[in-house]
C-alpha positions as MATLAB code, in Angstrom:
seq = 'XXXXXXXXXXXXXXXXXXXXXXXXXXXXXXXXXXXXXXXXXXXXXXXXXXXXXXXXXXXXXXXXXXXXXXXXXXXXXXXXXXXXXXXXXXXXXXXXXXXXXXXXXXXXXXXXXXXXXXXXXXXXXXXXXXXXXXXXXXXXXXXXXXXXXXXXXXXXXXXXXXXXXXXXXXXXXXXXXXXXXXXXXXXXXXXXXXXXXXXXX';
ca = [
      77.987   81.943   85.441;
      78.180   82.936   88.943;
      74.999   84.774   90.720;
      76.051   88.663   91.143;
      75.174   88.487   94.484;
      77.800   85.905   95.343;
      80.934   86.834   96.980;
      83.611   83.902   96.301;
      86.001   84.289   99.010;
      87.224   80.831   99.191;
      91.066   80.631   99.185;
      91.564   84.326   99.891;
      93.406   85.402  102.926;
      93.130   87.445  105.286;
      91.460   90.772  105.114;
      90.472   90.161  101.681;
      87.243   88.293  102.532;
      86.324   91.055  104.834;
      87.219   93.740  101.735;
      85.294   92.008   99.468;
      82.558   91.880  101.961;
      82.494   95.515  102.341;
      82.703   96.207   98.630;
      79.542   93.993   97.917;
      77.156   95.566  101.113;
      78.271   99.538   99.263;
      74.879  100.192   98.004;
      73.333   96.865   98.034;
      69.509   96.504   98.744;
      69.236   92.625   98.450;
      70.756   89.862  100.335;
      74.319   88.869   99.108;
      75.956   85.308   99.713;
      79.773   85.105  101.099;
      80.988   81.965  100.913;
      84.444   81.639  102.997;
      86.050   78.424  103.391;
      88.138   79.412  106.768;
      86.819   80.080  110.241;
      88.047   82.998  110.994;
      87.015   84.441  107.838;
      83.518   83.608  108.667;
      83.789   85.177  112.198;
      85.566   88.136  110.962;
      82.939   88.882  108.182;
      80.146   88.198  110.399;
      81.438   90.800  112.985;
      81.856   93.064  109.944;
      78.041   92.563  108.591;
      76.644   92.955  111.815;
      78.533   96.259  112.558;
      77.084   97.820  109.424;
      73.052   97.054  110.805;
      72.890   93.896  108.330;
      71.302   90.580  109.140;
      73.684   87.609  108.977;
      72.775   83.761  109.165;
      75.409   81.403  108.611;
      75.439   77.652  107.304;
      78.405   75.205  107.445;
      78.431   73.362  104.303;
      81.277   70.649  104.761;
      84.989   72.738  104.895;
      82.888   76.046  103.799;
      80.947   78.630  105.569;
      77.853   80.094  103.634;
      76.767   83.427  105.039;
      73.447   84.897  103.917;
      74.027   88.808  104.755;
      71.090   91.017  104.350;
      72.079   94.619  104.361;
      70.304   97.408  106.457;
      67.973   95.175  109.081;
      68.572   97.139  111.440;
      71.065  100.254  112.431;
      74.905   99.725  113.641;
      74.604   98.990  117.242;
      76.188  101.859  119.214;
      78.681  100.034  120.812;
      79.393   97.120  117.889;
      83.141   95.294  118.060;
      84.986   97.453  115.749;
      84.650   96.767  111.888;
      87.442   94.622  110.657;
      88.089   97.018  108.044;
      86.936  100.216  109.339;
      87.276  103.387  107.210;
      88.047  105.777  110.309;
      89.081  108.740  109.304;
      92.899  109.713  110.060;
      93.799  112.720  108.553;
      97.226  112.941  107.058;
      97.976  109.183  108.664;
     101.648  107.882  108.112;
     103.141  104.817  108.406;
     105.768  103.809  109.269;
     107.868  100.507  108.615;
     111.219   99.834  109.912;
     111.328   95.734  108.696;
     110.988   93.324  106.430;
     108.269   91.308  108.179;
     104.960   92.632  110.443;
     105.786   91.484  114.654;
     107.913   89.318  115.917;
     108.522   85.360  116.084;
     108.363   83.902  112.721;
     110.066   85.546  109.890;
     108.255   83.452  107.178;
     104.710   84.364  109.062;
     105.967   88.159  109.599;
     106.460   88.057  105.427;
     103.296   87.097  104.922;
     101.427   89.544  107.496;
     103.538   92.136  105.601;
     102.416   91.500  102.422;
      98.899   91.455  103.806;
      98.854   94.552  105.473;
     100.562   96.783  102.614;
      97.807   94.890  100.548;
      95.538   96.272  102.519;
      96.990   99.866  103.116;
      95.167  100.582   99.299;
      91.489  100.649  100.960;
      92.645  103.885  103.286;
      93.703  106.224  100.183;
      91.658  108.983  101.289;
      93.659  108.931  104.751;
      97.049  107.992  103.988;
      99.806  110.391  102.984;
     102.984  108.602  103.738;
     104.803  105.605  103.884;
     108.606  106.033  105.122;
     110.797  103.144  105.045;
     114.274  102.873  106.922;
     116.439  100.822  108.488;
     115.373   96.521  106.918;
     112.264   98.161  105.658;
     114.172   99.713  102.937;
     114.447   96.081  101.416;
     110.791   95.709  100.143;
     111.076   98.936   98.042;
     114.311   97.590   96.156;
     114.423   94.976   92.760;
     113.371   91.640   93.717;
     111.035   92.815   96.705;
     107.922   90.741   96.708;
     105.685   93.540   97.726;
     106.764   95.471   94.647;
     103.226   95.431   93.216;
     101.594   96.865   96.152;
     103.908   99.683   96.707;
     103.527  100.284   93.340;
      99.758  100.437   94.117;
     100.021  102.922   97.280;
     102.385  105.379   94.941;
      99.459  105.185   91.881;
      97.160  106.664   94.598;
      99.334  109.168   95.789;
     101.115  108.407   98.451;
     104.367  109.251   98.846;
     107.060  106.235   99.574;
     110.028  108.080  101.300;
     112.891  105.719  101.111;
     115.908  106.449  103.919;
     118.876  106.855  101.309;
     121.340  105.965  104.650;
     119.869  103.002  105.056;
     120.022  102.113  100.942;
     123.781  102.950  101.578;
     124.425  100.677  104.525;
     122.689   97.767  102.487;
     124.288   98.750   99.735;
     121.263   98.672   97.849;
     120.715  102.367   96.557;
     120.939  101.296   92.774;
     118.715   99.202   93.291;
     115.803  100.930   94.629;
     112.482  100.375   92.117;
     110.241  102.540   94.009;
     109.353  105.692   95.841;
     112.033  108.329   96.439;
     115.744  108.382   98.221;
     114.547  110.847  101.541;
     117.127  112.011  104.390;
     116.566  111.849  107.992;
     115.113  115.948  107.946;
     112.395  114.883  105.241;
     111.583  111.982  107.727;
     111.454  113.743  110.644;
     109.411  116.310  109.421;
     106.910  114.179  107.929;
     106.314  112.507  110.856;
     105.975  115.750  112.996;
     103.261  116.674  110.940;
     100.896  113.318  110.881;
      97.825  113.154  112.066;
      98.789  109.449  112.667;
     101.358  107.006  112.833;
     101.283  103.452  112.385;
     103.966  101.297  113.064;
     103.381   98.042  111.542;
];
């Protein structure tokens, strides 16, 4: 059986190492093992641990990186790198996605940071009211999207998926829409002239 106080992170992508991370320090009064088997993982939870006042020592064991993280050494240095995952509050935050993919360069790549980040959107429920879709974006709300499950997740927490019904039209993909709600360009406007904050993805 594996120790409580391991966190397997090996094979997950990115930010889910530093999630898990944060999930495990919630509370905890004893050291906790993350074991990451990418670099950047190890950096990014490191950076993470140490922003939160905890003691980190990492050991390279072959392809893996073992980090010993020992919560509440000392307090959050004033002017720590931001936390990878940080919980800022941003009241009434929106986003705001207008594609299929996250950037530019590499549709394949763009899919995946997509995925990632809407994966991620879950762990800023308290903050986040809206999600508006239009133009491409419309696509990963519609049958067949492969992001289906974490829209689906965003909606269960109550956020509301506003889906431009123009842009369904122009596709030709209004029938087809699986989740959140057919909006108009009024709807859209007014949501965002009431946010707190927008992110465009």
């Amino acid at each position: 059986m594996t120790d409580p106080n391991t966190v397997d992170c090996r094979g997950l992508t990115c930010p889910q190492p530093v999630i898990n991370t944060k999930n495990a320090l919630q509370g905890a009064t004893t050291p906790i093992l993350v074991i990451v088997d990418d670099e950047a993982s190890c950096i990014n939870v490191r950076r993470f641990a140490e922003s939160q006042g905890a003691r980190v020592d990492v050991e390279q064991q072959a392809a893996e990186f073992h980090l010993t993280i020992e919560p509440g050494q000392r307090a959050p240095a004033a002017e720590a790198l931001p936390a990878v995952c940080s919980t800022t509050a941003a009241r009434n935050m929106v986003v705001y996605i207008s594609s299929r993919g996250m950037g530019r360069g590499d549709d394949e790549l763009g899919a995946v940071l997509m995925e990632a980040f809407l994966d991620t959107l879950s762990q800023f429920k308290g903050d986040l009211s809206h999600a508006i879709f239009i133009n491409a974006g419309v696509k990963l709300a519609v049958q067949g999207s492969p992001v289906l499950q974490q829209l689906r997740q965003l909606e269960d927490l109550g956020v509301q998926l506003l889906v431009c019904g123009t842009c369904l039209n122009h596709f030709g993909i209004k029938e087809k829409l699986a989740v959140g709600s057919v909006s108009n360009m009024y709807a859209i406007i007014e949501t965002l002239s009431k946010a707190g904050r927008i992110i465009r993805p």
